[in-house]
C-alpha positions as CSV (number, residue, x, y, z in Angstrom):
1,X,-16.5,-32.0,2.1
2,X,-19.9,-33.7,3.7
3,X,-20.0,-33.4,7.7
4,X,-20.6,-36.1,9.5
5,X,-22.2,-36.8,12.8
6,X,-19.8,-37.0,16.0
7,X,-18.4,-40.2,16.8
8,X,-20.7,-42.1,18.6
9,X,-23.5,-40.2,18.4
10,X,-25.8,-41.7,15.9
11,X,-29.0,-41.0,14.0
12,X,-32.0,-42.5,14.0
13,X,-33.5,-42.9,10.6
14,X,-37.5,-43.0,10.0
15,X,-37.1,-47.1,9.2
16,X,-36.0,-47.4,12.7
17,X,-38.4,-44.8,14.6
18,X,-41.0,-46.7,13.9
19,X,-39.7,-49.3,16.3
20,X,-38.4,-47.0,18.6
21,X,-41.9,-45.6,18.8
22,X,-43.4,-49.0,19.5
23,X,-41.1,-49.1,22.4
24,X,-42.3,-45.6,23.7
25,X,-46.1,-46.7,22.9
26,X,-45.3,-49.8,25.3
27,X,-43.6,-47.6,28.1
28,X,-46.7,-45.3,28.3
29,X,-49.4,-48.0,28.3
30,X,-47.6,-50.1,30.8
31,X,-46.0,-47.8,33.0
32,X,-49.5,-45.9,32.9
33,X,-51.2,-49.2,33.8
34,X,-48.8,-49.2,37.1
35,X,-49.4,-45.5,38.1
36,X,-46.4,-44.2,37.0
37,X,-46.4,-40.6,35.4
38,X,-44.2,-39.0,33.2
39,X,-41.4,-36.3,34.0
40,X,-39.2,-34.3,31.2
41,X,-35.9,-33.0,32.9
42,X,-33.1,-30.8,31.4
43,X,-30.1,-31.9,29.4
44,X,-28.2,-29.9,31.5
45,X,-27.0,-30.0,35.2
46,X,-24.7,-28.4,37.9
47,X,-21.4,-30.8,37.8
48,X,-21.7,-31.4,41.6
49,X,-25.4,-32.9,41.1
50,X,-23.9,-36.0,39.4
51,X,-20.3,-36.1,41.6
52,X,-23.2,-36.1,44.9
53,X,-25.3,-38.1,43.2
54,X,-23.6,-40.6,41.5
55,X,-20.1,-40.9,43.8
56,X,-16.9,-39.4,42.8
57,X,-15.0,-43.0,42.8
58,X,-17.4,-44.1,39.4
59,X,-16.1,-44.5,36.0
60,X,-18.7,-42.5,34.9
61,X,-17.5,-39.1,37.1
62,X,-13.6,-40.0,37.1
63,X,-13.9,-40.8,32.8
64,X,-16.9,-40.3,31.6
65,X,-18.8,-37.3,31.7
66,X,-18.9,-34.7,29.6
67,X,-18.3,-31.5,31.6
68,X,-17.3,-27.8,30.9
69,X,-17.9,-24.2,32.2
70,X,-20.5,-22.1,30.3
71,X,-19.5,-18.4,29.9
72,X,-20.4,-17.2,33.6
73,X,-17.5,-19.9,34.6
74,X,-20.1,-22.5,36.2
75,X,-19.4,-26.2,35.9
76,X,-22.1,-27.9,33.9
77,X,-22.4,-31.7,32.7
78,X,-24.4,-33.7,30.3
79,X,-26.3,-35.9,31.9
80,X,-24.9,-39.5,32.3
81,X,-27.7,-40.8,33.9
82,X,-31.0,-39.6,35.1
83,X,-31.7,-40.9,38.4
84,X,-29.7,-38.0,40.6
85,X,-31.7,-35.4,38.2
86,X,-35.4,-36.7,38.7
87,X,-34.1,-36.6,42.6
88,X,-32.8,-33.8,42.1
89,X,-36.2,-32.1,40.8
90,X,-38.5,-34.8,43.2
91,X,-36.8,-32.2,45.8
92,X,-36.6,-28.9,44.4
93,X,-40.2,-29.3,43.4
94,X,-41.7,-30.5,46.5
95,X,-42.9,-33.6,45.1
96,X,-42.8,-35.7,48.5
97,X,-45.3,-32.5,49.9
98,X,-48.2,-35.1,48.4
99,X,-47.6,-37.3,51.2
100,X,-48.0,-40.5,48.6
101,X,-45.6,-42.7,46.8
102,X,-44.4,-40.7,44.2
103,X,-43.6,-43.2,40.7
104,X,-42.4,-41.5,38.0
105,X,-40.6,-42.3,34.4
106,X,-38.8,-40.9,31.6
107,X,-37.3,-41.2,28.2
108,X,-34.0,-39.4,26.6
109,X,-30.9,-38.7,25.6
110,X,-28.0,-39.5,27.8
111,X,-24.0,-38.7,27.1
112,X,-21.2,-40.5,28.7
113,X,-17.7,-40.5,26.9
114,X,-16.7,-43.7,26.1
115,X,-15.7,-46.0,23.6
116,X,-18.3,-46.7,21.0
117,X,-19.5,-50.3,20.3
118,X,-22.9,-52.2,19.2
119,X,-25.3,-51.3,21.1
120,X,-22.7,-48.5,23.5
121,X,-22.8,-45.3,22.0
122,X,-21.0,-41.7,23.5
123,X,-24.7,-40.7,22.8
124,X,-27.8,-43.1,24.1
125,X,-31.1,-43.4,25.1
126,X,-33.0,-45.0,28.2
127,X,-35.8,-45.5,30.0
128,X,-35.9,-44.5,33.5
129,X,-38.4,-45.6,36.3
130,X,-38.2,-43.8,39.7
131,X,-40.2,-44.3,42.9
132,X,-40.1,-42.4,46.0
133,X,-41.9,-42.8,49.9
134,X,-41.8,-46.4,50.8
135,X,-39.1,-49.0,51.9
136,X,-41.1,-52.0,51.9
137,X,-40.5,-54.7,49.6
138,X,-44.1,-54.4,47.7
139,X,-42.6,-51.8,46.4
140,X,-39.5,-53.2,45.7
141,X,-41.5,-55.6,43.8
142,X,-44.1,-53.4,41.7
143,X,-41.3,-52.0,40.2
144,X,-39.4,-54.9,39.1
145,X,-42.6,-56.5,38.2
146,X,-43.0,-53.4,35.7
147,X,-39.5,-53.9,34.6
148,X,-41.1,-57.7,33.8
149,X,-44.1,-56.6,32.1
150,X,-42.7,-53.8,29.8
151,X,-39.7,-56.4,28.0
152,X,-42.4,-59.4,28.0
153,X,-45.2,-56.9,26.5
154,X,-42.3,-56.0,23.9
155,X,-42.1,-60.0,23.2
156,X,-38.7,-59.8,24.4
157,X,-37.5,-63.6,24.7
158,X,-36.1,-65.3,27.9
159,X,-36.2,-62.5,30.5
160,X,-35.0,-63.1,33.8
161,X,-34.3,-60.8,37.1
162,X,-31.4,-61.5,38.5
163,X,-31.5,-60.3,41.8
164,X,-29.2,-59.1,44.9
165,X,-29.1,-57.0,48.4
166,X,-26.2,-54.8,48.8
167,X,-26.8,-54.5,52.7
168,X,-27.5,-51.0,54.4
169,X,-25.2,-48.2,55.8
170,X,-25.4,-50.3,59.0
171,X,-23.9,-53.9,57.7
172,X,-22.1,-52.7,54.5
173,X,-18.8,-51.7,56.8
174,X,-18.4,-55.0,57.6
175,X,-18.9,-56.2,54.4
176,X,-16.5,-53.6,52.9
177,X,-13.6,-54.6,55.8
178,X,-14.0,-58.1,54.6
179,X,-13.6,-57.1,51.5
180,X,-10.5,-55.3,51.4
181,X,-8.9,-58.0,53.7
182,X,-9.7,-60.4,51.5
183,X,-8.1,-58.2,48.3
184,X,-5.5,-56.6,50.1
185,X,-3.4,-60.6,49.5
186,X,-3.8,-60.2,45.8
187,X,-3.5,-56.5,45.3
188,X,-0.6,-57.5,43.0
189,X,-3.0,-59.4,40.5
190,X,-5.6,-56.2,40.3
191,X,-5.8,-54.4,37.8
192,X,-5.1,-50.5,38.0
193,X,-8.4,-49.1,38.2
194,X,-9.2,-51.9,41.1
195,X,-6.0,-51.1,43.3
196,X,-7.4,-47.7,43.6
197,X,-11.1,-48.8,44.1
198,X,-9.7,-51.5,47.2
199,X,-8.5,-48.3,49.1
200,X,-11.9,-46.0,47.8
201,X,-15.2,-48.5,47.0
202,X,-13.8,-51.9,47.2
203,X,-17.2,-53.0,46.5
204,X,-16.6,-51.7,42.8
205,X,-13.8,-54.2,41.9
206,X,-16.6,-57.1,42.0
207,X,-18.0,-55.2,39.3
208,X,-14.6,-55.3,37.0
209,X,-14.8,-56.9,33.6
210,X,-11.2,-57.6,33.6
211,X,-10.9,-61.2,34.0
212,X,-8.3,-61.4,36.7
213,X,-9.9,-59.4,38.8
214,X,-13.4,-61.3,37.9
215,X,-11.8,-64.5,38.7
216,X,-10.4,-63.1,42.3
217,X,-14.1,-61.6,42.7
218,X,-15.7,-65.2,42.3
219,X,-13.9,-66.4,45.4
220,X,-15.0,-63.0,47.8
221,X,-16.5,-63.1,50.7
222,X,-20.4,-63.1,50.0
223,X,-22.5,-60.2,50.9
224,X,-25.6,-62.1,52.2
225,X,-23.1,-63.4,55.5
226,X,-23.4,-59.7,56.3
227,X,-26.4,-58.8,55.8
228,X,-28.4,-57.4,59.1
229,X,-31.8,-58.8,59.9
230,X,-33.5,-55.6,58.6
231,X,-32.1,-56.4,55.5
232,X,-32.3,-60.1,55.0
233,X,-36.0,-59.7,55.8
234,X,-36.3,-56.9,53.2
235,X,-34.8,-59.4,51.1
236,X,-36.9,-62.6,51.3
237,X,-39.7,-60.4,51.2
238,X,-38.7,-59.3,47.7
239,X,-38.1,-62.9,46.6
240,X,-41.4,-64.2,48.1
241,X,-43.2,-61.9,46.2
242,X,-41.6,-62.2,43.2
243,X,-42.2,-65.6,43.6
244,X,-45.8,-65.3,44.1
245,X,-46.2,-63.3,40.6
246,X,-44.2,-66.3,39.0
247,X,-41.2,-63.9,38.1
248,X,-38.2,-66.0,36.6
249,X,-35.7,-64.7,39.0
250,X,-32.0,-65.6,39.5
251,X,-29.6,-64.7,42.8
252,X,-27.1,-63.0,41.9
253,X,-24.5,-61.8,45.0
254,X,-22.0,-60.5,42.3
255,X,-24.0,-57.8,40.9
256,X,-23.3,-54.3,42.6
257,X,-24.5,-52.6,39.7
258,X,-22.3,-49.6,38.9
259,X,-23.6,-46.5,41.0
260,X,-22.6,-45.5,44.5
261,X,-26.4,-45.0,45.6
262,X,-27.9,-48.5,45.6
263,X,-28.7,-49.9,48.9
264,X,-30.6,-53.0,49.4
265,X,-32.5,-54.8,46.5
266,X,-30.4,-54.6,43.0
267,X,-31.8,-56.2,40.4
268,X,-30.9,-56.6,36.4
269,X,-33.3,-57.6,33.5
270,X,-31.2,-60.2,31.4
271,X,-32.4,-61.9,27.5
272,X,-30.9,-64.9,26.3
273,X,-30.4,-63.2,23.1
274,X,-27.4,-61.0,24.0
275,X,-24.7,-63.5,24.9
276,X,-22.0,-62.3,27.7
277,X,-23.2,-58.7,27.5
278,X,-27.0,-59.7,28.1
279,X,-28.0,-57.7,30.7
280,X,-31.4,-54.6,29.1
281,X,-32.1,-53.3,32.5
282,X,-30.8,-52.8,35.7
283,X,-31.6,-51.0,39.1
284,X,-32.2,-51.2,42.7
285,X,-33.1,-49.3,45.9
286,X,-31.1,-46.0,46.8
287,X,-32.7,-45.2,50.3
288,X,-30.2,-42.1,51.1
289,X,-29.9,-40.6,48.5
290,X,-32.9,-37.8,48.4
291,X,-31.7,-36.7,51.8
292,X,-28.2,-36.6,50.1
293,X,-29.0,-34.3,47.3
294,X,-31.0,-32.0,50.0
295,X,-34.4,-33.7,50.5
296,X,-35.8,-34.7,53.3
297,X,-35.1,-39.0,54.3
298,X,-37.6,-40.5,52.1
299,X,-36.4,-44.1,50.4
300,X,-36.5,-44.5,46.7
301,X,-35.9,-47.3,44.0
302,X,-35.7,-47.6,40.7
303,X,-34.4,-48.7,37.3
304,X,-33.2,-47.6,33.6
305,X,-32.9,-49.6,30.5
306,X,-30.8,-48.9,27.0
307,X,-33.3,-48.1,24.9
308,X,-30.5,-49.3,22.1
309,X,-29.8,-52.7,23.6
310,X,-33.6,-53.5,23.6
311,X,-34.1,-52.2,20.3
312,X,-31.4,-54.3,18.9
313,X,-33.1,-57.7,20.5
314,X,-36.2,-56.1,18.8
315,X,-34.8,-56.4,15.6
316,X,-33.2,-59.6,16.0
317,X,-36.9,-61.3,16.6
318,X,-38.8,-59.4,14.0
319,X,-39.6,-61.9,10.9
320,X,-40.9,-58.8,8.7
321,X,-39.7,-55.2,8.9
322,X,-42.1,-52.3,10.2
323,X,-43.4,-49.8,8.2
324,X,-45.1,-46.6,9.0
325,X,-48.8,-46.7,9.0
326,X,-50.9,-45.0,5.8
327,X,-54.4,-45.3,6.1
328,X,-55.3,-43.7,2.5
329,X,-53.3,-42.4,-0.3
330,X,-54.8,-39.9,-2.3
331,X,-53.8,-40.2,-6.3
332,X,-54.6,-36.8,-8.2
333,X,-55.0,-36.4,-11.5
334,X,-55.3,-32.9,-12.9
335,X,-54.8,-29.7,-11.5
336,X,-58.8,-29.6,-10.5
337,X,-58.8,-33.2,-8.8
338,X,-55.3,-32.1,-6.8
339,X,-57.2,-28.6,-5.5
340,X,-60.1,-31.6,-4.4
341,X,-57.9,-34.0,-3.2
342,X,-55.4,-31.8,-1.1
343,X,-58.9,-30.3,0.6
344,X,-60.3,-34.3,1.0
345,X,-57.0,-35.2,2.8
346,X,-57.6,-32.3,5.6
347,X,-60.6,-33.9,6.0
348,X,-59.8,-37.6,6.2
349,X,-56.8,-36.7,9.1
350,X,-59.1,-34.4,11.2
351,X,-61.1,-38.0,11.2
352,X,-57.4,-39.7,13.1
353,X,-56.6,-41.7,9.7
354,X,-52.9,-41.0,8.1
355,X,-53.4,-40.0,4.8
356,X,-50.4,-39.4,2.5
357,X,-50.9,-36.8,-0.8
358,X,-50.0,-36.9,-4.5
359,X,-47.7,-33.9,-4.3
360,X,-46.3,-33.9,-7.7
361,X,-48.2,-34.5,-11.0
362,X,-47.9,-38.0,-12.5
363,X,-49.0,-41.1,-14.4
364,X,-51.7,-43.1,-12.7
365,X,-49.0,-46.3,-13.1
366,X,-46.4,-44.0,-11.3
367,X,-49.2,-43.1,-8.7
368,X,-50.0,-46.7,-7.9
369,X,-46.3,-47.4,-7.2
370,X,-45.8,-45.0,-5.1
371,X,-49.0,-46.2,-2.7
372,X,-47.2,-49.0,-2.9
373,X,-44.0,-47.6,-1.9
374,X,-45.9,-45.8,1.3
375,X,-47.4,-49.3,2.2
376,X,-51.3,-47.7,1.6
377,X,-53.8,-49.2,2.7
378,X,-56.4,-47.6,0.2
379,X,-55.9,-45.5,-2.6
380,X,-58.8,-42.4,-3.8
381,X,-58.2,-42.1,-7.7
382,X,-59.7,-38.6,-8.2
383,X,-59.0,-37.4,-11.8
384,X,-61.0,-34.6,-13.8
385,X,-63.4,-37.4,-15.2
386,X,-64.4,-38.8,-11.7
387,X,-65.1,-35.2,-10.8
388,X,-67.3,-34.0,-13.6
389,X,-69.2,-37.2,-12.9
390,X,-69.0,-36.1,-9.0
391,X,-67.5,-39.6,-7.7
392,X,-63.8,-40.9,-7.0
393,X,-62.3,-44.2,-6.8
394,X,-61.6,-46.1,-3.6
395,X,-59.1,-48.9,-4.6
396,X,-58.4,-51.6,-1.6
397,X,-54.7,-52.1,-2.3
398,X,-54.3,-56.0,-0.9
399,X,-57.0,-57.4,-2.6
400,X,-57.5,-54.2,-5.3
401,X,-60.9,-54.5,-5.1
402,X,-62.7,-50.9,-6.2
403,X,-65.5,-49.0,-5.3
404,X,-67.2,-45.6,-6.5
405,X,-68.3,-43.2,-3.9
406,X,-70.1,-40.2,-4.7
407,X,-68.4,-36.9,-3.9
408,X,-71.3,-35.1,-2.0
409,X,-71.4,-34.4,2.3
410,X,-71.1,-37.8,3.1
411,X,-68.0,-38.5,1.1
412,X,-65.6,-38.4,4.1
413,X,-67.5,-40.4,6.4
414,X,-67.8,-43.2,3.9
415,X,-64.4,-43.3,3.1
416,X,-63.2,-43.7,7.1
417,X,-65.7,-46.2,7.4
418,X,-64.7,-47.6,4.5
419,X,-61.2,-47.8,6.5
420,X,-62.5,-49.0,9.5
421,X,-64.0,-51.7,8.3
């Protein structure tokens, strides 16, 4: 009996990488354009990072995380997100030592148990986009600009920030008390999960997808009437500058996004081409939060995106289907023109170019179809004729055009040129 990957927790087959890879490519060139450098963190964390960091009244720390003790008895959890662990090491590293704003990103796995749909797997991936040492809203909008430029770079159609301030420690109480006053009258039309959330994180049940509670959360009181000065200025500073990079950008005072740690500016990328659920990225500022996982106070924003979700609206646009790159294949003939062309193909890739091999003997017809098959640019015909007369054949596969080189020093350099051209 076949085994079969856990439910879901998918693979990624090599007709998909390829635009999974284009994705990454993007992330690096854009994210390198705007300073940001990469981090790798581990798979692994202390339970209590992720109940500190995220807040012990989230879905993903009450249901979702995947947590046991390893064999010395210590609580240890997949990670669920990555924010808390790139704090996390941002501290225990010393990063703030630099005295600069540190902007970092990375790419991987994440694991939260829950119930698989398109686009929501047990496994995922995202991108995550951290900054760290400034509260002022330039910064606030360099990152959601970056946000901007990465999907639009991608071609990703009708992106829009939706944007919202979730106050500060000082004005949130208020907020909070006007918020479970309001609730309290209806507590009989909440759903479970949000009768417990009005006594904990009432906050949270304007965030509930069940449409009862969605339809009391439309008539709430509105954050921004409680917003301090510090933070409305914060605020219209964002939107002014957003505005002056001619950002589409939408207000949004429902969005609380789904983490205890967001103060201030929240914001979510959102495509017209994923209906109700349309939202590829989301984020915001989570000031306390390094000084709650044991740094010193230093502010912090940033924002992660389903690598899944994008790659679906990805694939939805694309016209033609991506193929893996081959610059040359080489097509042996004879056991003397494979010992040449196997030593001709080291040669061609130390030169950057991808060059596939012949591996097993076969007809020139069969040959030619399987260039074809690896989508080759060129193909070298090297049989024992063409080396007793000390030449191969360069065949151009679009227009099959063909042209005899001679096999002496300059061989390889004629060929990549060949390619360049």
């Amino acid at each position: 009996m076949e085994i079969r990957s856990i439910r879901g927790m998918n693979d990624i087959l090599p007709e998909d990488s390829i635009l999974w890879k284009q994705v990454r490519d993007t992330m690096h060139y854009v994210l390198g354009s705007y300073g940001f450098r990469e981090i790798l963190i581990p798979v692994l964390e202390e339970t209590r990072l992720f109940q500190r960091g995220i807040g012990e009244t989230t879905d993903i720390v009450e249901k979702e995380m995947y947590t046991f003790e390893d064999k010395s008895g210590q609580s240890l959890t997949l990670r669920p997100e990555a924010t808390a662990s790139i704090v996390r090491a941002y501290v225990q590293h010393h990063l703030y030592a630099s005295g600069k704003v540190e902007k970092l990103y990375f790419w991987g796995p994440m694991f939260r148990y829950e119930r698989p749909q398109k686009g929501r797997y047990r496994q995922f991936y995202q991108i995550d986009v951290e900054a760290f040492g400034s509260n002022d809203p330039t910064l606030d909008t360099d990152i959601i600009a970056s946000l901007y430029d990465f999907l639009t770079t991608l071609n990703v159609p009708g992106v829009t920030i939706e944007i919202n301030s979730l106050g500060c420690p000082n004005c949130r109480p208020a907020y909070h008390k006007a918020l479970k006053a309001y609730f309290s009258d209806k507590i009989d039309k909440l759903c479970p999960d949000c009768k417990s959330r009005l006594v904990r994180n009432p906050l949270r049940i304007l965030d509930c997808k069940v449409e009862t509670c969605h339809e009391l959360a439309l008539k709430a009181p509105n954050i921004h009437e409680f917003l301090c000065d510090t933070c409305k200025n914060h605020f219209q500073g964002v939107q002014s500058y957003l505005e002056d990079l001619h950002i589409p950008t939408r207000l949004n005072p429902m969005m609380v996004r789904g983490l205890d740690y967001y103060v201030q500016t929240t914001f979510e990328a959102v495509s017209e081409n994923l209906g109700a659920q349309n939202a590829v990225a989301g984020g915001g500022r989570y000031d306390g939060l390094v000084k709650q996982l044991g740094g010193p106070d230093i502010p912090g924003i940033g924002y992660a995106m389903g690598m899944e979700r994008l790659i679906m609206i990805l694939q939805d646009i694309r016209k033609e289907p991506l193929s893996w790159p081959c610059d040359l294949f080489i097509a042996t003939l004879g056991d003397k023109a494979r010992r040449y062309g196997i030593t001709l193909a080291s040669k061609i890739r130390k030169e950057g170019k991808v060059c596939e091999f012949s591996y097993e003997p076969k007809s020139l017809k069969a040959l030619m179809k399987l260039a074809n098959r690896l989508n080759a640019r060129f193909t070298a015909i090297i049989g024992e004729d063409e080396l007793q007369r000390k030449e191969i054949v360069l065949r151009n596969m679009a227009t099959r055009e063909q042209t005899t080189l001679p096999v002496d020093d300059t061989l390889t350099e004629k060929i990549t040129g060949l390619l360049d051209g």
